[in-house]
C-alpha positions in Angstrom: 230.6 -263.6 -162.8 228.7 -260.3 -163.5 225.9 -260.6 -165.9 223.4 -258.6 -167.8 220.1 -258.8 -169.4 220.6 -258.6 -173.0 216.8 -259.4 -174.2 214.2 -261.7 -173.2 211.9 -264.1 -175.5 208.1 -262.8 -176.2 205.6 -265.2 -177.8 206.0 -268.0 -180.7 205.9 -266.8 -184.3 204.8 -269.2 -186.8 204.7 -272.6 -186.9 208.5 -273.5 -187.3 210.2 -272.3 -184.3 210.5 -268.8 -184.7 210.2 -266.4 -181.7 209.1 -262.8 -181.1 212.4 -261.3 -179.1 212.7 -257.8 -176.8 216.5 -256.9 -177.3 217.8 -254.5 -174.2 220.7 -253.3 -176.5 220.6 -249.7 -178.8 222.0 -252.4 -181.8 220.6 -255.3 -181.8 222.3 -256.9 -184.4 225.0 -257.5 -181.6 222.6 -259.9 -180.1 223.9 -262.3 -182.8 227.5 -261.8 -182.2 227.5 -262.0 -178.2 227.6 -265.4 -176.1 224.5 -265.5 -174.4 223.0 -267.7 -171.5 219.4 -268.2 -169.7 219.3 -267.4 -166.2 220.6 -271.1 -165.6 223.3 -270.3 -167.3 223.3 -272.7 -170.4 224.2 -270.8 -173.5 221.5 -270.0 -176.0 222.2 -269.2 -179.7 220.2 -266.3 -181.3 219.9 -265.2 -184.8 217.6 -262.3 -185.7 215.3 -263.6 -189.1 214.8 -259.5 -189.2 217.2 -256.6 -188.2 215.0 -253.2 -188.6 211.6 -254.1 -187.7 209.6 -252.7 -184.9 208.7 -256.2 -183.8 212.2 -258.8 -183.6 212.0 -262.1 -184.9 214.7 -265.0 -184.0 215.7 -268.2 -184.7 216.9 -269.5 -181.7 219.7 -273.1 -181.9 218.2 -275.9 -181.3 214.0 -274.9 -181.7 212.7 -276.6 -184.4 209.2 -276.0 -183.7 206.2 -273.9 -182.2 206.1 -275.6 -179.4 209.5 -275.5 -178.5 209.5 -271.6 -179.3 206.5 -271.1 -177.2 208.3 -272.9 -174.2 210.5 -269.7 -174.1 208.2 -267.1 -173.9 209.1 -265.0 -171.0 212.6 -266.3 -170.8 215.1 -263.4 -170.3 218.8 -263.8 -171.9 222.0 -262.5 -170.4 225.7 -261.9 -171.4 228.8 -261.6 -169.2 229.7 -257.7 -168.1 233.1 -258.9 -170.2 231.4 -259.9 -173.2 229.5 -256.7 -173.2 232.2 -254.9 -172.8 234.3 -256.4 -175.1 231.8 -255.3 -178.3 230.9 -252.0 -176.6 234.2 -250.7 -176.0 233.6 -247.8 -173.6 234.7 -244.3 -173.6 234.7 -242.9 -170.4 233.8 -239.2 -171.9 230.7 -240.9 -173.5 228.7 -241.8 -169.7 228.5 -245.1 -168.1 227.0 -248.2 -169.0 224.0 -248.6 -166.2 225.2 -252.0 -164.9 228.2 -250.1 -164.5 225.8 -247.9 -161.3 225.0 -251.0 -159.4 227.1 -251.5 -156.0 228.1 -247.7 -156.1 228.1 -245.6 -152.9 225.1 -242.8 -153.3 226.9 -239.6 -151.0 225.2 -236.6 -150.5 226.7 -233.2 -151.7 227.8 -232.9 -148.6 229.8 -236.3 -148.8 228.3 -238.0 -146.4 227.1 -241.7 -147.7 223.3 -241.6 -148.0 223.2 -245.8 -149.2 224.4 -247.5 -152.3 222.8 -248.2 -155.8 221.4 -251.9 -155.4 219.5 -252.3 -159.1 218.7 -250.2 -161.9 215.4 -250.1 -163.5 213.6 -249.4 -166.7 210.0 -249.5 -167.0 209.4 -247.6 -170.1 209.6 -243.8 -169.3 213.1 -243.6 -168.2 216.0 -245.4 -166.2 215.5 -245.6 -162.2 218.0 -246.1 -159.5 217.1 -248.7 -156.6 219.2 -246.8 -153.7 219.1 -248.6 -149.9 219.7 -246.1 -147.6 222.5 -246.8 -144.8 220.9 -245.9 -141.9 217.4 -247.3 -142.3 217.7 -250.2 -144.6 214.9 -248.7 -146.6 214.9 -248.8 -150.6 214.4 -245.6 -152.4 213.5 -245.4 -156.5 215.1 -242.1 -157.9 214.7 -241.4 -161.4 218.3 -240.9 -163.0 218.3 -237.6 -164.5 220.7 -234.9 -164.0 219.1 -233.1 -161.4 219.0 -236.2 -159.2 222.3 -237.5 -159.7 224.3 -234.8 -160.5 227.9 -236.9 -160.9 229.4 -240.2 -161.0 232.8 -241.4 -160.1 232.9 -245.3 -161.3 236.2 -245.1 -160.6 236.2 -243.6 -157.0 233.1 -246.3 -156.8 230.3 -243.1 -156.0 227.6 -241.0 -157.1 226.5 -237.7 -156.2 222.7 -237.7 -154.7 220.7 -234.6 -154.9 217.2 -235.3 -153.8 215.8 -233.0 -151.2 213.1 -234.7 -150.9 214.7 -237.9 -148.9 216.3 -235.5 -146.4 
């Protein structure tokens, strides 16, 4: 079972239980309507107290208190690839989801397989790809633009890699 981060828990809020929250997802009033688990994979039950503010607040099932909400800080929350899937519905003309990246062969223009995609990254500028290279075992971070990965074939299970710098 396939699973991705969907938000993780900041500080406590308050004195009854409520939670500061960092949602992953463009909407996060889906947050509410998705099955979600901790990385031990007991489900966890989020409501959001506020839907358009800068900072997230939840209620999450079964914290009652400040104490209990501040023994999730730092706790990241993750949902199925199906569950995704089944409230994003994809359209292939749209791009790819980024999870969607991970296990993919990286081939050179030339075709010949370079490594394959082992994480994808997002540190606050833009989205980076964690590419292990065949031949040497060694771990590259590209930045996913369209320069540097000029096409993707989910399907066919590869990307194109364009980086002249690595050869």
């Amino acid at each position: 079972m396939s699973r991705i981060k969907i938000a993780q828990f900041g500080a406590a809020h308050g004195l009854r239980g409520q939670i500061k929250i960092r949602c992953f997802l463009d909407d996060p009033s889906l947050i509410e309507r998705m099955p979600l688990m901790d990385s031990a994979g007991v489900p966890c039950r989020v409501r959001l107290v506020n839907h358009d503010a800068a900072v997230l607040l939840a209620i999450v099932e079964g914290v009652q208190d400040r104490t209990q909400a501040e023994a999730l800080r730092n706790k990241e929350l993750f949902a199925t690839q199906q569950a995704v899937a089944d409230l994003l519905p994809h359209n292939p003309d749209e791009g790819e989801f980024l999870h969607q990246l991970i296990g993919l062969q990286a081939r050179l223009e030339d075709g010949v397989i370079f490594g394959t995609v082992e994480a994808v990254y997002n540190f606050g500028a833009s989205d980076i790809l964690e590419i292990k290279e065949t031949s040497t075992n060694q771990l590259h971070m590209i930045a996913y633009t369209h320069d540097n990965i000029p096409s993707i074939h989910i399907h066919e299970g590869y990307l194109v890699l364009c980086v002249p710098e690595l050869l």
